[in-house]
C-alpha positions as CSV (number, residue, x, y, z in Angstrom):
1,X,198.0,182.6,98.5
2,X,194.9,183.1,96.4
3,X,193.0,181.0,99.1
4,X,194.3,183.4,102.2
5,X,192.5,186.3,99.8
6,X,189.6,185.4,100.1
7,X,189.2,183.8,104.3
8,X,191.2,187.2,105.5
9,X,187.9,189.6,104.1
10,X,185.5,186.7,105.2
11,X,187.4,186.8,109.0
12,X,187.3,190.6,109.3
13,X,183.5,190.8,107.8
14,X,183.1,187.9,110.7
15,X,185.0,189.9,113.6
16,X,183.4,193.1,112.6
17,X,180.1,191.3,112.9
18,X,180.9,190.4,116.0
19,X,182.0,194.2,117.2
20,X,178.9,195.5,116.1
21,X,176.5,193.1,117.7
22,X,178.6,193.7,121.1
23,X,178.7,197.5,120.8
24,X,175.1,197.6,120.4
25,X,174.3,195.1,123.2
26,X,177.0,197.6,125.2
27,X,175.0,200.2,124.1
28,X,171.1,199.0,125.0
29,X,172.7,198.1,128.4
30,X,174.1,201.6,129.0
31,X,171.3,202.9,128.1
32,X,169.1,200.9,130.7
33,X,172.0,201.8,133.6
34,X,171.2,205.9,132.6
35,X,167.6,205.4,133.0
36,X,167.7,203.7,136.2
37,X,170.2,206.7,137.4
38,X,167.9,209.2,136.8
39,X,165.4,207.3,138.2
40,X,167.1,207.1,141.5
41,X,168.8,210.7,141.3
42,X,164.8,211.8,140.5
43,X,163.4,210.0,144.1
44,X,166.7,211.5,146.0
45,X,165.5,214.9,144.4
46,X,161.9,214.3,145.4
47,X,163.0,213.9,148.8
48,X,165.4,216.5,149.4
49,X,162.9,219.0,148.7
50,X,160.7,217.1,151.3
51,X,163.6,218.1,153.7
52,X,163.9,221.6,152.6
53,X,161.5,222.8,155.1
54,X,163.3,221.1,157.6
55,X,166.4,223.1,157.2
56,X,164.9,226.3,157.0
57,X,163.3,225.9,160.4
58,X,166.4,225.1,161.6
59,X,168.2,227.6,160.0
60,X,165.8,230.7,160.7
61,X,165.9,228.8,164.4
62,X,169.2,229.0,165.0
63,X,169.6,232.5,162.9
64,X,167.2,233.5,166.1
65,X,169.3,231.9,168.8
66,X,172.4,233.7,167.9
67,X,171.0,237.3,167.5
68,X,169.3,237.0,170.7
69,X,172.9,235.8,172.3
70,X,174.6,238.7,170.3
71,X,171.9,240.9,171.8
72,X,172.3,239.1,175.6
73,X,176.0,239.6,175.5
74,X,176.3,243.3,174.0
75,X,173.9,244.1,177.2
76,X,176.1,242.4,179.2
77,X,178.9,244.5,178.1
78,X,177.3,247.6,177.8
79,X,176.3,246.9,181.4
80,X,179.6,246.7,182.8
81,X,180.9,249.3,180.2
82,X,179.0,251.9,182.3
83,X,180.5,251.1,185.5
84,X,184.1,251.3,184.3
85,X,183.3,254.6,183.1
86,X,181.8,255.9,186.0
87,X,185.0,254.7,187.8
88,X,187.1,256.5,185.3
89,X,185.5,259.6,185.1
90,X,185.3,259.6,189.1
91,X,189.3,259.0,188.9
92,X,189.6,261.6,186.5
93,X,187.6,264.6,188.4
94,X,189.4,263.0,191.6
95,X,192.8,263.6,189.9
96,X,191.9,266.9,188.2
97,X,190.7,268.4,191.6
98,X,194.2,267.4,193.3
């Protein structure tokens, strides 16, 4: 019994050892993974701003596009808007004169 006193503290001392030296080896790894991520997220970064011009064009293109359609189709309707309502008011002054 006296004998188990003594190996139990020198085991966990031992085991804890262990722990530490693999919690720090976990640790310098995870370190190294975070800097290579930022790494990479920094060059996707770099190049999405290349791209940003890109998408602006595109957006101020197709921005154009559809107000010149909106524009197109409003004078289309306005177009044939007038000759409904030269047909209604010429059936209205034909059926107030009857």
């Amino acid at each position: 019994m006296d004998s188990l006193n003594m190996i139990f503290p020198i085991i966990l001392y031992i085991l804890g050892s262990v722990l530490l030296v693999c919690v720090i080896v976990l640790i310098i790894k995870l370190i190294y993974t975070v800097d290579k991520t930022n790494e990479i997220l920094d060059n996707v970064d770099r190049k999405v701003k290349t791209l940003d011009g890109l998408f602006n064009a595109i957006d101020m293109t197709t921005s154009t596009l559809s107000s010149i359609g909106d524009r197109l189709i409003d004078g289309i309707f306005n177009f044939f808007g007038k000759f409904s309502k030269n047909k209604k008011r010429k059936k209205e002054e034909d059926d107030f004169y009857e």
